[in-house]
C-alpha positions, 0 to 999 in steps of 0.5 A, spaced: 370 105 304 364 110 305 363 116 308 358 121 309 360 128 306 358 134 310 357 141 307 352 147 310 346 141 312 348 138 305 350 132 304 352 126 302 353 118 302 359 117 298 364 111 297 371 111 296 376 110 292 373 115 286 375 117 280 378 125 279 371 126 276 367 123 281 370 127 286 369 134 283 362 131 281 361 130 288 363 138 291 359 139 286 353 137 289 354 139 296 354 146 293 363 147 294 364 153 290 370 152 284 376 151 287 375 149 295 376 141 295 376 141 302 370 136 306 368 135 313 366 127 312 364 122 318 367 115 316 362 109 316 363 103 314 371 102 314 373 096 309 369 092 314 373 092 321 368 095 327 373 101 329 372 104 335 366 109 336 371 115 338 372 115 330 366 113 327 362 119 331 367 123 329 367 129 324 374 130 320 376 134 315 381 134 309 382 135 302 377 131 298 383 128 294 387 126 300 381 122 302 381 119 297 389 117 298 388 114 303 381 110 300 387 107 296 391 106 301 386 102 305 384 098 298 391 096 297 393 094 304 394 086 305 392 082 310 396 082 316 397 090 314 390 090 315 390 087 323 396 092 324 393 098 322 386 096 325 390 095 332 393 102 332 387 106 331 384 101 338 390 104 341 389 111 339 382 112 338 383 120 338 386 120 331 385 125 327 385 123 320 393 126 318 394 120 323 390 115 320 393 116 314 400 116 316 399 110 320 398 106 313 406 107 311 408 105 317 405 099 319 411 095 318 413 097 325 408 094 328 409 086 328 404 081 327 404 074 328 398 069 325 396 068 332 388 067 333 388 066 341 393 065 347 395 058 345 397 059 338 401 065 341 403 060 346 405 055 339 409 061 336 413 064 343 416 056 345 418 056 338 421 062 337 423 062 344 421 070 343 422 070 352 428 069 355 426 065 360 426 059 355 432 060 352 435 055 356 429 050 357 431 044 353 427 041 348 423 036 353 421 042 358 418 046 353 414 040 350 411 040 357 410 047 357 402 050 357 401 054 352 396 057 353 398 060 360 406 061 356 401 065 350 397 069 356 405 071 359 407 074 353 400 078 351 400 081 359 407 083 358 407 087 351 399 089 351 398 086 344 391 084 342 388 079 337 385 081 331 382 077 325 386 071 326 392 076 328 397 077 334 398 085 334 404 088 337 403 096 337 409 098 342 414 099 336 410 103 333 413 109 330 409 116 326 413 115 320 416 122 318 414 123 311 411 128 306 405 125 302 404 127 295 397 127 292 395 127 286 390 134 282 385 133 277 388 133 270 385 140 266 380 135 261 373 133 261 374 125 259 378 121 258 379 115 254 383 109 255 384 106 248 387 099 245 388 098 238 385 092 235 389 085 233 388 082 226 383 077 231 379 083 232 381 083 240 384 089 244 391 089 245 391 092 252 398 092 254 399 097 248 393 101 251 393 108 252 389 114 255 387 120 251 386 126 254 379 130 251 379 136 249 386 135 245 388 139 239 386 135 232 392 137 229 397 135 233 393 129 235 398 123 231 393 118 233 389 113 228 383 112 232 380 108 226 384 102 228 383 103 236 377 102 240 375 104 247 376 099 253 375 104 259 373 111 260 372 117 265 367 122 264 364 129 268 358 128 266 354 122 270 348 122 265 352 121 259 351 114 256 358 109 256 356 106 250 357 114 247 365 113 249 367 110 242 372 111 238 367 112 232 364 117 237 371 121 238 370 128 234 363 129 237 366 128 244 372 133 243 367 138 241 363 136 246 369 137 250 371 145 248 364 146 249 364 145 256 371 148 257 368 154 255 363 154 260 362 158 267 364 153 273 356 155 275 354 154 268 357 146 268 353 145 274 347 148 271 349 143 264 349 137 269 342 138 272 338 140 266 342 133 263 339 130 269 332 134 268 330 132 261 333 124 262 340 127 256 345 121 255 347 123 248 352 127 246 349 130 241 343 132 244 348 134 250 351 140 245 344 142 244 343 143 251 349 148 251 347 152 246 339 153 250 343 154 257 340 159 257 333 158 257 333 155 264 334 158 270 338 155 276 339 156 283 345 151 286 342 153 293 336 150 293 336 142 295 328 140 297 321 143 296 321 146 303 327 151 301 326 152 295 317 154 297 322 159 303 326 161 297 321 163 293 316 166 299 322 170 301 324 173 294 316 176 293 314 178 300 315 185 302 322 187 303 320 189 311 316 181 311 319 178 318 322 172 316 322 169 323 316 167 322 318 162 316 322 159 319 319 152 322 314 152 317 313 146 313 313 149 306 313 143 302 308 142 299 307 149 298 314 150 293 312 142 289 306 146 288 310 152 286 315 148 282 310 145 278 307 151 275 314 152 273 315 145 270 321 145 275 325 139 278 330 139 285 336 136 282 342 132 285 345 139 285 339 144 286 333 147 283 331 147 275 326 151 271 322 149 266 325 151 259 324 158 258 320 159 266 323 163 271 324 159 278 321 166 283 316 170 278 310 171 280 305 167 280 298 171 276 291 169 274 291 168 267 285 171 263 283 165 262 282 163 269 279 170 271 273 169 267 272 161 269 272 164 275 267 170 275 262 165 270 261 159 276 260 167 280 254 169 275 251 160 276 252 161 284 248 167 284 243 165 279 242 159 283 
């Protein structure tokens, strides 16, 4: 399912179902402060079914884990359940998005028969002999009857409608009653699933395991010699999956203390400078922590126009009217700026280069100055 999540004129295409990190990942750069999951998002491709406009031109908002719920919901549905649940949304076109997701546990009292038109209908209600008028026709009279006309008959009285091969009856439709639980980001930064390896080398996947990092190396009782990784999750995006090794599971725990020692702000700033300088390694990843410092960051800034608004606004005069900025294309103008800084617009905001400040003022160097008054003195001469 992807959807496009909204936040202040940021945004972004995301598809779900994601992972816990993927999801944080996601806040982070639309700029949610640490601690608000909740999204306003558009819903635009929806397990390929053609929903009805009211819903795909329409903003909702949730918890962004219970979006995700109900991506997983929707991944894990079967077919017939599929045309059920597509059948209730034509028949409720307002749904908010609390409905959506209950009508996902309570399709079973939508019937659905694996009818394509009118005459398989028909097909299904002389078989069954689902209207009364039926019950007592023999064998031969029923032989005789237009199926087409007898499937016709039956969808104008109950108002059903066909759908991807299937006839969907929505009146018996009933809101579940239920309390839905999801589930919250466990407190770690990787997570390794790991199996131990048979005497062929190959790894014994029905003994695999999830490793949480960080964890305490003292209390830790597992043999990591004699396992290997067979899946991982990160919160770095730029951290290389081939760094997600068991061999390599020392230096990821530090790398995992390190971080849980970082700032909410200052872990964003981490990824953007990760981002910036192309760091997939672990090592260099600590590295990087330990040089934060040198970089400035602004998680406000999402293009060059900004940041050149930004930039003017922090060195004009205090009384400057900034009215005047506010339809004026400054992109050009703030890639010039960032330029001179060695700076970059990352996925989540704007970057110095190392050891620049983002909105200093720009000078002319010496070096500068006198190049200029020669070409003054030559232009005189001539």
């Amino acid at each position: 399912m992807r959807v496009n999540l909204i936040n202040n004129g940021y945004a972004l295409s995301a598809e779900f179902p994601m992972t816990a990190f993927e999801m944080q990942d996601a806040l982070d750069r639309l700029k949610y402060p640490a601690g608000n999951s909740e999204v306003t998002f558009r819903i635009y491709e929806f397990k390929n079914m053609n929903l009805p406009s009211e819903l795909y031109e329409k903003d909702f908002s949730a918890d962004i884990y219970r979006l995700n719920l109900f991506a997983e919901r929707l991944e894990n549905l079967e077919f017939t359940e599929i045309a059920a649940f597509k059948s209730l949304l034509i028949e409720n076109p307002e749904s908010s998005f609390e409905d959506m997701l209950l009508m996902t546990y309570g399709l079973d009292s939508v019937m659905v028969y694996p009818c394509g038109n009118c005459y398989e209908l028909g097909e299904t209600v002389i078989e069954n002999e689902l209207i009364s008028e039926l019950e007592s026709c023999s064998d031969e009279i029923l032989e005789l009857l237009d199926r087409e006309k007898v499937g016709k008959l039956m969808c104008e009285r109950e108002g059903g409608q066909f759908i991807d091969g299937c006839y969907c009856l929505t009146s018996g439709y009933e809101k579940p009653e239920i309390n839905i639980e999801f589930g919250r980001p466990e407190n770690c930064f990787f997570r390794l699933l790991i199996a131990p390896l048979k005497q062929d080398g190959v790894p014994d996947y029905g003994s695999a395991q999830w490793i949480l990092l960080p964890f305490d190396e003292e209390n830790q009782e597992v043999n990591f010699e004699k396992m290997t990784c067979v899946k991982s999750e990160s919160s770095l995006p730029n951290l290389s999956k081939n760094q997600f090794q068991t061999k390599n599971i020392g230096e990821l725990n530090e790398l995992a203390k390190s971080i849980s020692e970082l700032s909410h702000d200052d872990f964003v700033k981490l990824k953007a400078v990760m981002e910036v300088e192309n760091i997939c390694e672990i090592s260099d990843t600590l590295d990087c922590i330990g040089r934060l410092s040198e970089y400035q960051f602004d998680r406000n800034i999402a293009d060059s126009g900004e940041f050149g608004k930004t930039y003017l606004l922090k060195n004009l005069p205090a009384d400057f009217d900034s009215a005047i900025l506010e339809n004026t294309d400054l992109c050009d103008f703030g890639e010039r700026i960032l330029a001179q800084k060695n700076g970059i617009i990352t996925s989540y905001g704007a970057v110095s280069g190392r050891g620049q400040e983002l909105y200093s003022v720009l000078t002319v160097q010496p070096e500068q100055e006198l190049d200029e008054d020669e070409n003054c003195e030559m232009g005189m001469s001539l």
